[in-house]
ZARO-505801 format. One line per field, with one value per residue (C-alpha): x, y, z; residue in one letter; residue number from 1. Coordinates in Angstrom, 3 decimals, always signed. Last residue first. Example, Ala and Ser with C-alpha at 12.3 -4.5 7.8 and 13.67 -1.06 7.14 Angstrom:
# residues 2
X = (+13.670	+12.300)
Y = (-1.060	-4.500)
Z = (+7.140	+7.800)
type = (S	A)
seq = (2	1)
//
This chain:
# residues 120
X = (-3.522	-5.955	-8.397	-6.517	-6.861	-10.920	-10.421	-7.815	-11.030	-13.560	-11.457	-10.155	-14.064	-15.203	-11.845	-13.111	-16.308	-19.287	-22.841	-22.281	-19.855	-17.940	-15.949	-13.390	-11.976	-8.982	-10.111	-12.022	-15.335	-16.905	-13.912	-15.378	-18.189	-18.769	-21.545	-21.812	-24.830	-27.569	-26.074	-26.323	-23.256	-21.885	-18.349	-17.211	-21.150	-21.410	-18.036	-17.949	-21.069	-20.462	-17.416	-19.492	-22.003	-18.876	-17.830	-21.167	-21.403	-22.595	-19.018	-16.171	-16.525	-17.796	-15.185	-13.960	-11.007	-10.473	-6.980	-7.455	-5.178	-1.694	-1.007	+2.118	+1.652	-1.122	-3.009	-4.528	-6.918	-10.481	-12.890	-14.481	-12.390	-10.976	-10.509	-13.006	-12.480	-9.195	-10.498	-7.987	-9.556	-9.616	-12.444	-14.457	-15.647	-18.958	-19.771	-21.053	-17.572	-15.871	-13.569	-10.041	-9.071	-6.784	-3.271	-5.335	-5.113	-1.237	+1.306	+4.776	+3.410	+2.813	-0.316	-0.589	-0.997	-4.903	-6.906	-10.453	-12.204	-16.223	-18.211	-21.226)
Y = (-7.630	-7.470	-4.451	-2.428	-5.522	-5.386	-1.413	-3.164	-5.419	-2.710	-0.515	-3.129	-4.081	+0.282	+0.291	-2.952	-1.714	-3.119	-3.949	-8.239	-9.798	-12.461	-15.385	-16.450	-20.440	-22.281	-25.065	-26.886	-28.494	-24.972	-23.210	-20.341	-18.082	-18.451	-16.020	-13.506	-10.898	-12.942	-13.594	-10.185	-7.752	-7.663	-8.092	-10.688	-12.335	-12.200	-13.327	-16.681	-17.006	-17.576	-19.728	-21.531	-22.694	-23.546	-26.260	-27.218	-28.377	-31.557	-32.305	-30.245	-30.532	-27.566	-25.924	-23.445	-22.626	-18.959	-18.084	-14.749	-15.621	-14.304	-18.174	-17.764	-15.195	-17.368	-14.838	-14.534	-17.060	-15.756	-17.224	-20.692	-22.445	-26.018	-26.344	-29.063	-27.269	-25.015	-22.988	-20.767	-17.444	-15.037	-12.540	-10.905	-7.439	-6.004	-2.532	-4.286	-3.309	-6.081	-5.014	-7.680	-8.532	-10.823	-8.377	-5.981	-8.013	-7.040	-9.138	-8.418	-7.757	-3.714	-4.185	-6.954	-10.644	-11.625	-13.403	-13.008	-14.707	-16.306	-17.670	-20.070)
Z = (+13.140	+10.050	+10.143	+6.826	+5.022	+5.136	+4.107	+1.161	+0.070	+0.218	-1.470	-4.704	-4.707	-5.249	-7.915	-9.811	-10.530	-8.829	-10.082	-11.076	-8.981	-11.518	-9.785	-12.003	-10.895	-10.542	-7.671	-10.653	-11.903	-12.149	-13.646	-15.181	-14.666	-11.093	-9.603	-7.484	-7.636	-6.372	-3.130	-2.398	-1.298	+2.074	+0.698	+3.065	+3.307	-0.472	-1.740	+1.532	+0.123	-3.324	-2.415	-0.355	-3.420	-5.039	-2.744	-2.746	-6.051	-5.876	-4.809	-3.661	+0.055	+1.787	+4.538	+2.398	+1.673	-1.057	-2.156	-4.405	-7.645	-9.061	-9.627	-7.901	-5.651	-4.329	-2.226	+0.989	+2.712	+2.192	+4.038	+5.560	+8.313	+9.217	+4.575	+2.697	-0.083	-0.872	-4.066	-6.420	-7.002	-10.189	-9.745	-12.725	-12.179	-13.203	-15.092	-18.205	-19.543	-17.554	-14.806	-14.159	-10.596	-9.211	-9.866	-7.847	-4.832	-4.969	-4.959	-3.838	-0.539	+0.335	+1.863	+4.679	+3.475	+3.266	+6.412	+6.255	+7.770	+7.152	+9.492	+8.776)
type = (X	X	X	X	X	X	X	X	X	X	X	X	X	X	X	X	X	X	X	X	X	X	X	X	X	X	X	X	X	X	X	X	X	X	X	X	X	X	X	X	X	X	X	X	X	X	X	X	X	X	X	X	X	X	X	X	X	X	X	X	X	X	X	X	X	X	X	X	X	X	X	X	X	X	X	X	X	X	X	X	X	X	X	X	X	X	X	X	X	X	X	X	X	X	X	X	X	X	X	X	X	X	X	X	X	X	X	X	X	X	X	X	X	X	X	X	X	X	X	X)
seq = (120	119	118	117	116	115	114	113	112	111	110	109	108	107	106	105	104	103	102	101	100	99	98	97	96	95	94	93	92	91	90	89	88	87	86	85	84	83	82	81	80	79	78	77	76	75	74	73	72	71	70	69	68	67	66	65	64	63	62	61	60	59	58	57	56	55	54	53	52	51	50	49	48	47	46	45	44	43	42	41	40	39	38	37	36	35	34	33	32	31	30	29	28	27	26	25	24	23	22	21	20	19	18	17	16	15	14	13	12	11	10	9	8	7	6	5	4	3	2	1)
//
């Protein structure tokens, strides 16, 4: 499965930072909104709105596979272990908080801004 990436450009009136909130276990908790059964897998942009990560995925949202793709779609982006995403909240709904266990919030702003940096 392939995953894009396709985020507005730094300096949009919202910033991926605005989706992000640390924990004091040393993890950071995620606020997306979920597109299933989306052409493409990855990481749309953000709803300005909502002040939440747009994630489609091509999984329909039943059985939970919608949200078995939004773990991967984490993982495979961040090249981080399966086992260290997780949804916390919002299981039966396309507002969700998707917790990565071992990263502070600065190290996922960086990898997330470096992805930004290599959008056309």
């Amino acid at each position: 499965m392939r995953c894009y990436l396709n985020l507005p450009r730094k300096g949009s009136a919202v910033s991926v930072a605005s989706c992000l909130t640390s924990t004091l276990d040393g993890s950071v908790l995620v606020d997306v909104e979920v597109s299933p059964q989306s052409r493409r897998s990855g990481i749309k942009g953000i709803n300005t709105w909502r002040s939440r990560l747009s994630v489609a995925v091509r999984a329909e949202a039943r059985d939970g596979r919608a949200n078995q793709a939004v773990l991967h779609v984490f993982s495979r982006l961040l090249d981080i272990d399966a086992n260290r995403v997780s949804i916390v909240a919002g299981r039966r709904s396309t507002l969700k908080s998707v917790r990565i266990e071992r990263m502070d919030a600065e190290a996922l702003l960086q990898r997330l801004e470096h992805l930004l940096e290599g959008l056309p």
